[in-house]
C-alpha positions, 0 to 999 in steps of 0.5 A: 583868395587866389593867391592864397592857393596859388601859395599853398600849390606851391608849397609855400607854407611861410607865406601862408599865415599873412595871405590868410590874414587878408582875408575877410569871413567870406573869404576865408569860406570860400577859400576853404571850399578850394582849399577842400577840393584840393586835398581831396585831389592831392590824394591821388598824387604820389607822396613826394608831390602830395608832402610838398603842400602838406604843411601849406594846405594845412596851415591854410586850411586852419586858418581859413575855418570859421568854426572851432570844430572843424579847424580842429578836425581839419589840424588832426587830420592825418593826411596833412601830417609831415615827418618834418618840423610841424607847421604849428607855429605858423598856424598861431600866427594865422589864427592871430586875429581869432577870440580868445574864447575861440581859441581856447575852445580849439585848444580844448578840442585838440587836445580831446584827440589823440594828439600826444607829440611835444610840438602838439603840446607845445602849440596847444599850450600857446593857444592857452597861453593866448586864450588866457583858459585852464589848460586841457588835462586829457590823457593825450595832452598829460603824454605830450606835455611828459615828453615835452620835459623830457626833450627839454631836460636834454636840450638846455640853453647851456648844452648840459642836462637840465635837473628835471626838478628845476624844469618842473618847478619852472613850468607853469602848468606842473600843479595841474598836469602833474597829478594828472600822471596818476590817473591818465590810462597808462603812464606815459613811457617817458615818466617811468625811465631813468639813466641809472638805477641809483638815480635821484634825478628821475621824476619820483623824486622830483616830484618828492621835492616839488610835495615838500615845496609846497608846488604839490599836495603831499597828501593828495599823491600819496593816496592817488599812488595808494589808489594806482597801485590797488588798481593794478596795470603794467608792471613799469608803470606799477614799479613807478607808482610804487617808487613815488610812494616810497619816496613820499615815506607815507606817515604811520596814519597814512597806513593805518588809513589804508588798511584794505589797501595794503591787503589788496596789494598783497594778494593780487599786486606785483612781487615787488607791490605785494611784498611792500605791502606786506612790510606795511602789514607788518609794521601795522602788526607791530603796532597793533593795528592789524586785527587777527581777521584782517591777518587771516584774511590776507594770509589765505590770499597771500599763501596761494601765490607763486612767489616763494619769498611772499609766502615765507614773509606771510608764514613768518608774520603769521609765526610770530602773531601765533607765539604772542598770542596762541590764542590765535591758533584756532583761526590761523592755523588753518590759514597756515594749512594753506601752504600745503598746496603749494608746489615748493617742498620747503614751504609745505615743510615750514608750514607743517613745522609752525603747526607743530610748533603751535597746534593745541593738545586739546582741540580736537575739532582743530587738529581733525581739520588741519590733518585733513589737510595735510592728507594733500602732502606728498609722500615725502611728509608722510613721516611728520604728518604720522608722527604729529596726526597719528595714522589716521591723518597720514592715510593715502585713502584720504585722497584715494580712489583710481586715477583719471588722466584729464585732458581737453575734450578732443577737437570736433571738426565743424562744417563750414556754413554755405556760402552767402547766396544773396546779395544783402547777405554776402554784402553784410559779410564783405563789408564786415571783413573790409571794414575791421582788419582785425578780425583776421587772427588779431587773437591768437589761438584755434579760435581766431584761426578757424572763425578768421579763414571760414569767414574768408573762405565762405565770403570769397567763395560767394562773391564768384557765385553771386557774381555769376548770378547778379553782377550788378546788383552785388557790385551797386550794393557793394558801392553803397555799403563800402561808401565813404571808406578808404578801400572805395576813396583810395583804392588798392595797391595793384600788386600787393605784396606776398610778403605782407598779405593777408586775407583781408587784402585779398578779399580787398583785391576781389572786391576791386576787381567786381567794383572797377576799381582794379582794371582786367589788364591788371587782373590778367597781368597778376594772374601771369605773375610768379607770386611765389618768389619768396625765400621763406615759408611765409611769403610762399604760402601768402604767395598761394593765397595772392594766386588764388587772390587774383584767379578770383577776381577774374572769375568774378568779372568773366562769370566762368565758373559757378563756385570755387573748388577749394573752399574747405568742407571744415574749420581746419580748412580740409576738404572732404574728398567725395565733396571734390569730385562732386564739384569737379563732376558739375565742372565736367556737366557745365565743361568748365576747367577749372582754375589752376590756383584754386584746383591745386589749393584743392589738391592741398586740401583734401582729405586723403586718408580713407578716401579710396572710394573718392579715389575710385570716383575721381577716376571715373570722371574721365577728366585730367583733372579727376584722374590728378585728384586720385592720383594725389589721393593714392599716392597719400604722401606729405607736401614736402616730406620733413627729414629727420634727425639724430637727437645725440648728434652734434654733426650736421646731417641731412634733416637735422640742421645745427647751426651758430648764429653769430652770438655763438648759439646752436639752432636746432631746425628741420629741412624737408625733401622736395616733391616733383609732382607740385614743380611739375604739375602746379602753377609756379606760385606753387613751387616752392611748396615742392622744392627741397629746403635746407632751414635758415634761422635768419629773421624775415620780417613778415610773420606774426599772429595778425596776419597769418590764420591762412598759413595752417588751412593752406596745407590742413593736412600736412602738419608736419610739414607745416610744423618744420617750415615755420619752426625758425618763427618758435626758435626765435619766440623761445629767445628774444622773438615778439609776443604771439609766435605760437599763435599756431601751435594749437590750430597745427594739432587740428592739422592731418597727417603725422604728428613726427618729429617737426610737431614734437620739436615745435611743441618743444620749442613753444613750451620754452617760449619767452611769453607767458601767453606763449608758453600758454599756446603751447600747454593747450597744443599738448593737451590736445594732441595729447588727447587726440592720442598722438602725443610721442612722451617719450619723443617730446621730452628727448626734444626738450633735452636737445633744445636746453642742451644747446641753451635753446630752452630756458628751464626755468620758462619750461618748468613753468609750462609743464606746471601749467600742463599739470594743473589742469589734471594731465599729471601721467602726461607731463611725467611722461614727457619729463622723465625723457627730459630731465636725464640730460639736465640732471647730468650737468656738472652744475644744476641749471636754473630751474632744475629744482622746480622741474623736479618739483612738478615732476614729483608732484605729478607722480604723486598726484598720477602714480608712476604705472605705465609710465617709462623709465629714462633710467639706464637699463632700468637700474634707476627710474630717471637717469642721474635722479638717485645721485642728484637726491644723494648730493649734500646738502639741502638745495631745492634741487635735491629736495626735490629729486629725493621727493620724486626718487621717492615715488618711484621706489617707495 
């Protein structure tokens, strides 16, 4: 036994596997308990030293278990993991001497964890090989064995690429893993590539090859394809089921047989899901095998989507049943009425045509039901629906009544709870916030934000309270509700860095102070740092979040003060300000001073519009601390003052800065002013908040929606300045950035202060973001700021044009928001803003993409809202929209001047 750890300290792995085999059953126990001992000491070595025996202390420690359970605990553990070559090998041979029902046992084991690696595989594919048991088929060994033929295809003993359809048919267990690809959870990422589009050498068709051989049933990946594609998932993965089905060429039975299926796919699957299913349908009609309720049933699913290829196919195969069976009629004619509601002007057109084309003379009750839905048509059809309805079914007073503009309920501000006043409560709460990090803003939006930084700032807040009345009861309950933890086991890093903070690492950095773990001369030495060192605006608001971090957790172990000042009255994170100078008078009762950090984080915080009578009381203190507060109060300024900009310029000016990257693209971005009063009278972890700063477009690596709901209760009253600060973060989420860079969007219309140019220009650039959910942020941040009644139309949709204009904004992207914004009822808002927007787009020489389906939601929106108060982008009021009467006037019969004449239309009636 000695030698073996003398072994393993060394780190001589290779060694290992022969000193274990010496062992007896005793033996290999007691070693264990050694070999236990010294990992848990090697945790506390620095990682150069700990690597060094990673890979010896693992291999022992297989080796050394009796027991399948704890031998596959003890492979998984992730503190014995090396970026080298796996020790795994070695390990074999040290388990050589084990039963066969043993290691088939282990293999099981392992292969239930979320071990998914080629070498993973590989080893536990050999403990199969000597146990002589089935192989595993868990998701994680399914993804370890995909990327284990996909390592080999490109490793081949001759140095050349090896046909993926010979690995497969060589492999011995292909039968079994490979039919298990269609059911894991998600496809494994290497399954779904392949090098060019054309390629036949891809896993759909080797997996054709291998159901033609025989090594597969045919039958049973068909329908699993059949059972994958109903269910839905990722878009890759989708894609590929749909190319194995495709591939396997499914027999005419097989269709039939999959009836409910082919419907699914087609209302609710992907376009290019839908639309196969929709070719299947179409063959089944063909053959008579797709009754006409069957039909109508899809159709009505079919006609409510987006895709406008979908719905032209579907009103193609519902005219040609009609013209072979105009008995149909009755049933499916209502059904082609559906498309009216949609958004595309030539689709409501070939819907209205085919029922002219197929409405019977003599239904009455038919032709009353079919005008009535025609009455949703625009002015534009009004014309056919009169000529085939008469003047009944083309009465505007079919939709008629006032308008009512609908947008959100306005945002009501809610009072944060008390603090925890004992200790099992405040523990309850420390232990819930250290033990899940992902609390802290893991869903982006207002929500996540304001319940993320309450629970913060109320547990901060009772930890110095509680402190202060019962230290060590708080700090033996804290031991005893964080045992057994990594936070307890491991402690913290010691000066974490602004860059990367978050709340949960400064409550993380409190606790540690209160249970020992961070020494007082380490507190005192992170009090004295400048944590405001950073270039960007991240790093300088977590830096005000570290220097409150580290004030709070020498207030916790001195017992100074009875509370924080800064904890916020709010959700947004504002302070009312009477509430302030009520804690500052208790400062002034018990003469305390109060911490720099958390008196300036106050300062930030407060409420200073209508509050001149706290004004007037923070005077009367006759403290230095209540005569900053008025002062601040009265003063009423922003933070950092944003400049702003000329919207026709292309000439860099004093706030408005344009700027190449070097792919040649202009970067439309706010500079702010700087501020004297916060670089002279607050902490330096402050200052850069006050500095003048020019914006820079450039990535910094340290922003995203799971670390950040601090950043908006930080400055609660500043959002405009918040707004121009963080502006680079929507720039790069409006091109190629991350998923979630507006997360922020929606809780900054909650934020005081102005709402100018920097918040207009941030909810131009989220309306064009490249994600969806993005773009989904953004809609909610108008409505809400449209509903607070501090929504500028006019300014946001010049904003839109500058940022298109300078390629900035996909059309196409911005098309798709506003729709979103006009289908919950803003209709008046959304053409206010588009009617700025649309005359620098409709002034190209050559029509941008999208531009169709921005003036289709523009027109939709007068029709639906009316035009009245509305302001005109014309010139001098000649034209309503600069550019739309000669757009509507071109030749013609594009999306584009369909739509322009449809919203011309509007306007001039």
């Amino acid at each position: 036994m000695t030698d073996l750890l003398t072994a393993v300290r060394a780190g001589a792995h290779r060694e290992v596997p022969a000193l274990v085999l010496r062992l007896d059953r005793a033996g290999r126990r007691a070693a264990l308990a050694e070999l236990k001992e010294l990992r848990k000491e090697a945790r506390g070595w620095d990682w150069q030293r700990q690597d060094k025996i990673r890979k010896a202390l693992q291999v022992a420690g297989a080796g050394c278990h009796t027991g399948a359970a704890g031998c596959a605990t003890w492979i998984g553990g992730r503190d014995l993991r090396s970026w080298s070559r796996s020790p795994y090998p070695l390990i074999l041979v040290a388990l050589g001497d084990r039963d066969p029902a043993w290691l088939g046992d282990l293999a099981h084991r392992l292969a239930a964890k979320s071990l998914n690696s080629e070498a993973e595989y590989t080893f536990i594919s050999e403990l199969v090989r000597m146990a002589g048991c089935p192989i595993p088929t868990t998701d994680s060994l399914v993804e370890g064995w995909a990327e284990r033929i996909s390592t080999a295809r490109w490793h081949g003993r001759s140095g050349r690429r090896v046909p993926l359809v010979d690995l497969l048919r060589s492999d011995p267990h292909v039968a079994v893993l490979a039919p298990r690809l269609f059911e894991t959870r998600e496809l494994p990422p290497q399954v779904g590539w392949y090098d060019t589009p054309d390629s036949t050498d891809h896993w759909p068709a080797a997996l054709r090859v291998l159901a033609e051989e025989g090594v597969l049933d045919r039958s049973q990946l068909a329908e699993r394809c059949v059972t994958r594609l109903v269910r839905g998932g990722k878009t890759g993965d989708q894609r590929f089921f749909l190319t194995v089905l495709q591939q396997l060429s499914i027999t005419e039975d097989e269709e039939r047989a999959h009836l409910r299926d082919w419907t699914a796919m087609a209302a609710d699957g992907i376009s290019v899901v839908a639309s196969h299913a929709q070719d299947v349908l179409a063959r089944l009609d063909a053959r008579g095998e797709l009754s006409t309720a069957d039909l109508s049933e899809v159709s009505g699913s079919v006609l409510f989507r987006r895709e406008k290829k979908l719905v032209r196919s579907q009103l193609i195969l519902l005219g040609k049943v009609l013209s072979r069976d105009a008995s149909t009629a009755g049933e499916l004619l209502p059904v082609v009425a559906e498309a009216f509601g949609n958004e595309d002007v030539a689709l409501q057109e070939r819907a209205l045509k085919l029922i002219a084309r197929h409405l019977p003379a003599d239904d009455a009750p038919l032709r009353e039901e079919l005008s009535f839905a025609a009455a949703q048509l625009g002015p534009l059809h009004r014309e056919a629906v009169t000529a085939l309805f008469g003047a009944d079914g083309s009465s505007e007073d079919a939709l008629a009544g006032p308008y009512e503009e609908l947008l959100p309920p306005v945002p009501v501000l809610s009072r944060l709870d008390p603090a925890p006043g004992s200790v099992a409560e405040l523990v309850e709460e420390v232990a819930a916030q250290l033990k899940s990090r992902s609390w802290q803003g893991s869903t982006p939006g207002a929500l996540a934000a304001a319940s993320g930084i309450s629970a913060f700032e109320r547990t901060l807040d009772g930890l110095v309270r509680v402190a202060r009345a019962d230290r060590t009861g708080l700090a033996e309950a804290l031991e005893e509700a964080l045992a057994g933890t990594w936070f307890l086991e491991h402690g913290i890093d010691r000066q974490p860095e602004p860059a990367y903070l978050t709340t949960s690492d400064a409550l993380s950095l409190v606790v540690g102070s209160l249970l020992g773990r961070v020494s007082y001369q380490a507190v005192v030495e992170g009090k004295s740092r400048w944590t405001g060192t950073g270039t960007c605006a991240h790093t300088a608001l977590n830096g005000v979040l570290l220097a409150r971090a580290w004030e709070a957790a020498g207030d916790v172990v001195t017992d100074r003060i009875p509370f924080l000042l800064a904890t916020p009255t709010w959700h947004t994170g504002a302070l009312d300000a009477a509430e302030l100078v009520e804690r500052l008078r208790t400062y002034r009762r018990l003469d305390i001073a109060p911490g720099p950090a958390d008196f300036s984080q106050a300062l930030l915080r407060v409420r200073r519009s209508g509050a001149s009578a706290a004004a007037d009381a923070a005077s009367a203190l006759g403290t230095p601390h209540g005569d900053r507060l008025a002062a601040w109060i009265r003063a009423d300024e922003p933070v950092a003052p944003v400049l702003r900009h000329g919207l026709t310029s292309d000439r860099p000016s004093a706030g408005n800065w344009w700027q190449r990257s070097a792919s040649g693209v202009r970067q439309v971005l706010l500079a702010t002013r700087e501020r004297l009063v916060i670089q002279q009278e607050f902490p330096r972890s402050f200052h850069w908040l006050g500095r003048p700063h020019v914006p820079d477009a450039r990535s910094c690596y340290h922003w995203g929606a799971e670390q950040c709901p601090h950043w908006t209760a930080t400055l609660p009253e500043d959002g405009e300045t918040l707004a121009a600060w963080l502006m680079a973060d929507l720039l790069h989420t409006a091109d190629e950035g991350p998923r979630g860079g507006a997360w922020f969007l929606p809780p900054l219309m909650e934020t005081g202060g102005e709402a100018g140019v920097a918040v207009h220009l941030a909810l131009a650039y989220g309306l064009g973001a490249r994600h969806p959910e993005d773009r989904i942020s953004a809609v909610d941040a108008l409505l809400v700021l449209a509903a607070q009644g501090r929504l500028d139309p006019a300014l946001l949709g010049r904003e839109l044009g500058v940022l298109v204009d300078h390629d900035l904004v996909k059309v196409n992207r911005l098309a798709d928001a506003v729709r979103t914004a006009a289908a919950t009822g803003a209709y008046r808002t959304v053409l206010g803003v588009l009617t700025k927007a649309l005359p620098t787009l409709l002034a190209y020489e050559k029509a941008p993409r999208g531009i169709g389906d921005l003036l289709a939601v523009a027109a939709e929106c007068a029709e639906r809202g009316g035009t009245e108060g509305i302001e005109r982008g014309g010139t001098e009021g000649i034209e309503p929209i600069a550019g739309l009467a000669a757009t509507a006037g071109r030749k013609g019969s594009s999306q584009t001047v369909r739509q322009a004449a449809r919203l011309l239309k509007t306007f001039t009636g």
